[in-house]
C-alpha positions in Angstrom: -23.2 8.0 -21.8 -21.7 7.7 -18.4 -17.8 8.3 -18.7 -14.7 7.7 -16.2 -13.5 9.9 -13.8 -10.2 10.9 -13.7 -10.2 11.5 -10.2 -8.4 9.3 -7.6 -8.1 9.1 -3.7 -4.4 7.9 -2.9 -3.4 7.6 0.8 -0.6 8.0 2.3 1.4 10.5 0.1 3.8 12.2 2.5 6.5 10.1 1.3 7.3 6.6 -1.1 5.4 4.5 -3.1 2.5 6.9 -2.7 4.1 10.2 -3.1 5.6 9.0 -6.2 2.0 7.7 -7.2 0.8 10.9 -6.5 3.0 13.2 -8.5 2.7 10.2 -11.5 -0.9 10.4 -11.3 -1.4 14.0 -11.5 1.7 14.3 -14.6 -1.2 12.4 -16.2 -3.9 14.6 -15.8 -5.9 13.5 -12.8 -6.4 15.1 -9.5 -5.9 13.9 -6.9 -6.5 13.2 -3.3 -4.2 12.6 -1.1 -4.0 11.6 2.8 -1.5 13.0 5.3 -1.4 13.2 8.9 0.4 16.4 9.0 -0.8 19.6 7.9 2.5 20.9 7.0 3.0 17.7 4.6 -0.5 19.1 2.9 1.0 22.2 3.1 4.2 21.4 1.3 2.7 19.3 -1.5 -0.3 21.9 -2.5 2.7 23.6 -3.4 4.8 21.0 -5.4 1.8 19.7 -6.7 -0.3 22.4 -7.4 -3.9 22.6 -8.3 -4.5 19.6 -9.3 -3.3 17.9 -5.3 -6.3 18.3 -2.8 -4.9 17.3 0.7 -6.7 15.3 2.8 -5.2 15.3 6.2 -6.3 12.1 7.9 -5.1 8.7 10.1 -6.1 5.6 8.8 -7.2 4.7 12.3 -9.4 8.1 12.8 -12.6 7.3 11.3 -13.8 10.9 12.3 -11.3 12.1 10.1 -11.8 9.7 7.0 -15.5 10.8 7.2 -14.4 14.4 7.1 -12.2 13.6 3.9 -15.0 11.3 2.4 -17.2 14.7 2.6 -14.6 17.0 1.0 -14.1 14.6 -1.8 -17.9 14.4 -2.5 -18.0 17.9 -2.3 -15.3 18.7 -4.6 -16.8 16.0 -7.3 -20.0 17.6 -6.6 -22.3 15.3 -9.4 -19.1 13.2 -10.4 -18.2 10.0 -8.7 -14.9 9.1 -7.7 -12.4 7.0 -10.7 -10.3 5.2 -8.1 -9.0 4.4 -4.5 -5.5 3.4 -4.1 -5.2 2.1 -0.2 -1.1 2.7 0.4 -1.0 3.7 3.9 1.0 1.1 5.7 3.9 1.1 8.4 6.2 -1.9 9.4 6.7 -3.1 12.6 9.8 -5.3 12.5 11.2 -8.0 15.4 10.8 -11.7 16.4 7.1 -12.2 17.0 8.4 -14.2 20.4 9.4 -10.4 22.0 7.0 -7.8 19.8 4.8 -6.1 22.2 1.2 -6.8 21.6 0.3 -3.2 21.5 2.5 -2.5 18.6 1.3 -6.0 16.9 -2.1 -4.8 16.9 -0.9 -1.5 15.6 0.3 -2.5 12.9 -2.5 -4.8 12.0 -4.8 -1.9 13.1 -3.1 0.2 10.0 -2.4 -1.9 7.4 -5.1 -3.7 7.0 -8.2 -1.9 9.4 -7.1 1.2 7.9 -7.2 0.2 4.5 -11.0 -1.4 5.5 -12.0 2.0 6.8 -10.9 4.2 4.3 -12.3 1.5 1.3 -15.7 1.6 3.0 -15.6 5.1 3.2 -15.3 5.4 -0.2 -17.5 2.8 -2.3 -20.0 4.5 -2.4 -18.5 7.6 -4.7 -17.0 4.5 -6.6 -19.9 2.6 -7.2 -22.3 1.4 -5.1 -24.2 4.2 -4.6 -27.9 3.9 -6.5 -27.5 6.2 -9.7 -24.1 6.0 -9.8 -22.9 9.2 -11.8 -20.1 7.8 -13.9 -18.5 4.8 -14.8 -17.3 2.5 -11.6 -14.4 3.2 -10.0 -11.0 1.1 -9.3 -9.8 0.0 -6.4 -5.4 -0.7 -6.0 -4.4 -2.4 -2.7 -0.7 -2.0 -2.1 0.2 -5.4 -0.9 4.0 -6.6 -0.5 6.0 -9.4 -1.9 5.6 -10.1 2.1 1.9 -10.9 1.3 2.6 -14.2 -0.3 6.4 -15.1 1.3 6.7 -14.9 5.4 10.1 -13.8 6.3 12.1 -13.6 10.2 11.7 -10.9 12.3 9.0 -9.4 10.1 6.1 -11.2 11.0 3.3 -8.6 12.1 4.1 -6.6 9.0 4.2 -10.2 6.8 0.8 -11.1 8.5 -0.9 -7.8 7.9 0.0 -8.3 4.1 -1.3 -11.7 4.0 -4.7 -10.5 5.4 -4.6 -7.2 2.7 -4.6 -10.3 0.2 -7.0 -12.3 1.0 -9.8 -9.7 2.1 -8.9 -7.6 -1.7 -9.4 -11.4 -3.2 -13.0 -11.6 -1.6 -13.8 -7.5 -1.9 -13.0 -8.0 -6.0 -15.6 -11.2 -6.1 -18.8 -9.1 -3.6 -17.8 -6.0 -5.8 -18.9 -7.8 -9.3 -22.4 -6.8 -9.2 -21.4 -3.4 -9.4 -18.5 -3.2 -11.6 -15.9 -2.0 -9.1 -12.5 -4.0 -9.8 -9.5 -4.6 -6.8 -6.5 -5.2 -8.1 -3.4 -6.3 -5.9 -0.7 -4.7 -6.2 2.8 -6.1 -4.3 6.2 -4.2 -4.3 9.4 -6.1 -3.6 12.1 -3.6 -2.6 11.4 0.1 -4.1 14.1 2.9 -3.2 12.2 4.7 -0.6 12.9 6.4 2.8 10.9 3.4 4.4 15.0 2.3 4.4 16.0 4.5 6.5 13.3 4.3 9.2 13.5 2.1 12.2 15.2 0.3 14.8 16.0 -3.0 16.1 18.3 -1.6 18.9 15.5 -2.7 21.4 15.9 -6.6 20.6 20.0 -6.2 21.4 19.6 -8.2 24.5 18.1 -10.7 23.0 18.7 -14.3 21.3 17.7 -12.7 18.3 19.7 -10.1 18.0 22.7 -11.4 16.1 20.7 -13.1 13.2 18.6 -9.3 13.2 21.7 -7.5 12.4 22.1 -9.7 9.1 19.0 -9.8 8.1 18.3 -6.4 8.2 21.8 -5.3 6.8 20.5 -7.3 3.9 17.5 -6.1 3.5 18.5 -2.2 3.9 21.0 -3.2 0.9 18.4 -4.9 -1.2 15.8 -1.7 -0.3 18.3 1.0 -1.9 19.0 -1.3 -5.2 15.8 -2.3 -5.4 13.2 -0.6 -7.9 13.2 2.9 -8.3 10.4 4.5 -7.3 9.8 6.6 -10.7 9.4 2.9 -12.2 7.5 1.6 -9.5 4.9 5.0 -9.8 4.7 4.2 -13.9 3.6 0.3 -14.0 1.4 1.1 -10.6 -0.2 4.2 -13.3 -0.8 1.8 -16.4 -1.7 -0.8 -14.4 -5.0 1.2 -12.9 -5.4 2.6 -16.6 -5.4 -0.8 -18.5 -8.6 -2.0 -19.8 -8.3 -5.7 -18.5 -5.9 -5.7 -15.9 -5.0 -8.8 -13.9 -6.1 -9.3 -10.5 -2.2 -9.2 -8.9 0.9 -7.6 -10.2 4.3 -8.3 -8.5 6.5 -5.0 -8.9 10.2 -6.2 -8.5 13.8 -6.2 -10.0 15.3 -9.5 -10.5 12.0 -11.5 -10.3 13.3 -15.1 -11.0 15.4 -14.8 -8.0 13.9 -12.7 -5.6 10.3 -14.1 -6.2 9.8 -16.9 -9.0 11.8 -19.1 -7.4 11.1 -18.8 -3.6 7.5 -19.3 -4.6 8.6 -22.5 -6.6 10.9 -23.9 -3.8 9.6 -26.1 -1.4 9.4 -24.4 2.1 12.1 -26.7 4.0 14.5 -25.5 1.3 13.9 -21.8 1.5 14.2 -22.8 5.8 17.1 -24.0 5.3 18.5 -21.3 3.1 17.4 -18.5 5.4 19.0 -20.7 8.3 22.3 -20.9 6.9 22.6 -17.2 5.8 21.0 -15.5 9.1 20.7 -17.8 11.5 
């Protein structure tokens, strides 16, 4: 009888929501993969994590070096297939879509969301679609946003990116039937992670923009370091990939008939006009 593997690829590890994955993950007894770009981030968490961490220094956007980590995975399984993928790499490119450069606009769709492509297709076929699959298929989590179902100012490219991560899991899930393979959806609202302390919107200060910037992202930095704490946001993204029938999208976020019951509920012109009124 074919059982499950309790091996996982996780990318993007270094820091956040898939760090804290990573260390949840292998508390539970898997091991797991993880991507970096850096070898002394592999370096520092063979250490903290020990043997049960195998590094996997790769760019989302190298596909030489997804290949190279696809072949040391299926070298370490050696007959075993692969349990799950959790596609987590992502970066955020924030400013009013009028003034982004394209370069940086296709960067971040080039990460987010053909990254996440690059790295699944690397991978399907030690989760499942290989012909005498080895063990039972394989899970796939997509780290969507709250940002994949609302739009908000000044964070369009990243907000678009998310939008595309949920509609291409929503077809993936429905071609991956026939083989068993299930892609669950998974969007954080604000986790406490360093992703709060990174960037700058200094290059927009000459700009139109510039004063509505300043309090929107003052408010979202405050929401970021209340928001869920990653240690809670690691255990429900854990159960979630362990449950037996798990729904096809899970929002992970503290105060969720305020921050996302309601502005899904709300017609569109009032949420315009309540974002106008407080940023604009």
């Amino acid at each position: 009888m074919k059982s499950k593997s309790k091996t996982i690829v996780i990318t993007g590890v270094s820091t956040g929501i898939g760090y804290g994955s990573a260390k949840e993950f292998i508390n539970r007894g898997y091991t797991v993969f993880g991507s970096v770009r850096k070898k002394e981030d592999a370096e520092r968490l063979a250490i903290e994590f020990g043997e049960r961490f195998v590094p996997l220094i790769m760019d989302v956007v190298d596909q030489p070096a997804i290949d190279a980590a696809e072949q040391k995975v299926r070298l370490h399984l050696q007959s075993e297939g692969l349990g799950g993928l959790i596609n987590n790499s992502g970066i955020s490119i924030a400013g009013p879509l009028e003034k982004i450069p394209m370069d940086q606009f296709i960067n971040n769709f080039d990460v987010n969301v053909f990254g996440l492509l690059r790295v699944t297709k690397a991978f399907l076929p030690l989760l499942g679609t290989q012909k005498n699959h080895p063990s039972l298929p394989g899970r796939i989590l997509n780290i969507s946003s709250i940002s994949g179902k609302i739009g908000a100012p000044f964070l369009g490219a990243y907000c678009g990116t998310k939008h595309a991560v949920e509609a291409i899991s929503q077809s993936q899930r429905r071609e991956l039937l026939r083989y068993g393979i299930d892609v669950v959806i998974i969007g954080p609202g604000p986790i406490q992670t360093p992703i709060w302390d990174k960037g700058s919107i200094s290059v927009y200060q000459d700009t139109d923009y510039m004063p509505s910037m300043i309090r929107f992202f003052g408010e979202a930095v405050k929401s970021g370091k209340t928001g869920m704490k990653l240690e809670k946001c690691s255990r429900k993204i854990a159960d979630i990939f362990e449950a037996n029938k798990p729904r096809t999208r899970y929002t992970l976020i503290e105060g969720k008939l305020m921050n996302w019951i309601l502005p899904r509920l709300l017609p569109d012109r009032i949420i315009d006009r309540v974002l106008e009124k407080k940023f604009m």
